[in-house]
TORRO-19901 format. One record per residue: residue in one letter; x negated, y negated, z negated of N, C-alpha, C in turn. Coordinates in pm, whole numbers, padded with zeros to 5 digits, always signed. Example, Ala and Ser with C-alpha at 12.3 -4.5 7.8 and 13.67 -1.06 7.14 Angstrom:
! TORRO-19901
A-01319+00569-00780-01230+00450-00780-01320+00330-00780;S-01285+00225-00708-01367+00106-00714-01290-00003-00787;
//
This chain:
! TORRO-19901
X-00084+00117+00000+00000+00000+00000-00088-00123+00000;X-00058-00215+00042-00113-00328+00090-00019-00483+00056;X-00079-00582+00010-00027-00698-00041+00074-00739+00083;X-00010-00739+00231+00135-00824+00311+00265-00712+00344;X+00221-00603+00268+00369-00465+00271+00499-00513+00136;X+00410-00519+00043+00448-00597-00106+00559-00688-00085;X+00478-00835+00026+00518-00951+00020+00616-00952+00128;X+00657-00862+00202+00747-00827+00336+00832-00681+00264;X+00842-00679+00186+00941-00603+00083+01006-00694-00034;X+00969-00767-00059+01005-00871-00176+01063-01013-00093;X+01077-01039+00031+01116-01164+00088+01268-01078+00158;X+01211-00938+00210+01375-00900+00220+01447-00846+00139;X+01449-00834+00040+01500-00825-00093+01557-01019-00130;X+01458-01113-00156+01473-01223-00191+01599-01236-00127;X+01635-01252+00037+01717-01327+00091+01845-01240+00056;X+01852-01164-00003+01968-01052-00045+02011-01077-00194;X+02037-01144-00255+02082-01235-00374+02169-01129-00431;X+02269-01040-00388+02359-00930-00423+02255-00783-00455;X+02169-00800-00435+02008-00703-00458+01939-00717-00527;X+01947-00832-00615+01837-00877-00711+01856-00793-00795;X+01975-00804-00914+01977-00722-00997+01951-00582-01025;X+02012-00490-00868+01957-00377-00832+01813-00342-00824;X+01738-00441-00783+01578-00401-00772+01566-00408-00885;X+01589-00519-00941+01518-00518-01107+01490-00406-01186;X+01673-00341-01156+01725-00221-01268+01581-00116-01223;X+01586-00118-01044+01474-00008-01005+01361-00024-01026;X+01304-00093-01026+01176-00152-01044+01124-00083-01190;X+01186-00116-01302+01175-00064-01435+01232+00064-01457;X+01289+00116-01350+01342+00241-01387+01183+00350-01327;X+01124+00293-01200+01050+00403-01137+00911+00298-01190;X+00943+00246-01301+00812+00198-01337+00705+00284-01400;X+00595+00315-01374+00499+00383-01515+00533+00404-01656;X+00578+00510-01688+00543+00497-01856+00467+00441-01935;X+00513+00295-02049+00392+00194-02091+00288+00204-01982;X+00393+00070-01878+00296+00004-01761+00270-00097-01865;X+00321-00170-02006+00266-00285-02056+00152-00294-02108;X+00110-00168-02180-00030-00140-02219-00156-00167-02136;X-00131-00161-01999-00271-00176-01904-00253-00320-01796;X-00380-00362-01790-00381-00482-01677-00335-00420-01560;X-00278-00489-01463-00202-00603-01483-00029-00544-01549;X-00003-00663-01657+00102-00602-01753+00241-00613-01580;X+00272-00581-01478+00376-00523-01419+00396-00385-01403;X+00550-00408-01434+00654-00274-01450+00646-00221-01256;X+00525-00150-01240+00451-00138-01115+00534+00051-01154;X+00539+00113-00973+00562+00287-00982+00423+00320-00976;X+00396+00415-01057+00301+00508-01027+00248+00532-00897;X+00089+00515-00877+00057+00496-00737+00080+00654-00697;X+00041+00745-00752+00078+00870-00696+00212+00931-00659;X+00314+00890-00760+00456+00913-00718+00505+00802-00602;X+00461+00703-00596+00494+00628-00462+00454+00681-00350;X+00314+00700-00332+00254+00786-00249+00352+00907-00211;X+00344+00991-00313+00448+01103-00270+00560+01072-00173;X+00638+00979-00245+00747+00935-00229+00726+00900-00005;X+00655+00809-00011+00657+00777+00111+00605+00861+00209;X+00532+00961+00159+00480+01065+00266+00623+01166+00289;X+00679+01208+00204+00777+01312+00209+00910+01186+00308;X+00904+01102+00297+01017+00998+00374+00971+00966+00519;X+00826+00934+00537+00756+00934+00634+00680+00961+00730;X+00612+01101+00647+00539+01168+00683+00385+01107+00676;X+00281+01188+00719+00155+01166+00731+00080+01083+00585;X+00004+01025+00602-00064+00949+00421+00069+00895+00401;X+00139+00811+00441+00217+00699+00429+00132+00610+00360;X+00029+00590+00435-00047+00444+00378+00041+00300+00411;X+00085+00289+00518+00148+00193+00628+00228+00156+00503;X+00326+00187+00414+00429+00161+00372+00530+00189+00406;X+00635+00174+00327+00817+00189+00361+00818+00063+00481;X+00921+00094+00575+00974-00025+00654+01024-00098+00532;X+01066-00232+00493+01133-00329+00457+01324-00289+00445;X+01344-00248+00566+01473-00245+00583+01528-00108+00526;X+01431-00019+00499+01493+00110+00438+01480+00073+00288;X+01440-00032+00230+01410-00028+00093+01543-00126+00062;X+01564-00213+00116+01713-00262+00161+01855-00168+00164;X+01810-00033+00287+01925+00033+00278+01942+00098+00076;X+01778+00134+00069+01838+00233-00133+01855+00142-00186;X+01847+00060-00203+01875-00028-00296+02020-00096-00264;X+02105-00063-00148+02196-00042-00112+02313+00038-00181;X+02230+00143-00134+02253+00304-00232+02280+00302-00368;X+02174+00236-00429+02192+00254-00585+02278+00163-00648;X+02279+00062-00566+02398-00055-00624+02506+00022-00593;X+02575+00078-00476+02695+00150-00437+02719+00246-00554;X+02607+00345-00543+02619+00446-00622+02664+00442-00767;
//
């Protein structure tokens, strides 16, 4: 994962105002166990379960990242859900 993947996941989220609350809830839900204990103090996922996560969705390393717009559609999902 890479900062301009980060910052092109968090601007389409931003313009989605009915999504905020949903990321939040996710964000801290697939956060690290006591992420507060270590620098930097964000409620960040586990680099290995992300990893996972995007190879089994994507295939190959999934270094590239999630598209933007599929992180849009779950977070879709989980608000619906």
């Amino acid at each position: 994962m890479n900062a301009s993947w980060a910052l092109r996941c968090v601007a389409a989220v931003a313009l989605r105002p009915s999504l905020w609350f949903t990321a939040i809830v996710q964000l801290f839900r697939l956060a690290r166990p006591g992420w507060w204990r270590s620098w930097p103090f964000l409620p960040r996922p586990d680099r290995e379960y992300l990893r996972f996560r995007l190879e089994t969705q994507y295939g190959g390393s999934g270094d590239q990242g999630a598209d933007p717009a599929d992180l849009i559609t779950y977070l879709e999902w989980c608000r619906d859900f």
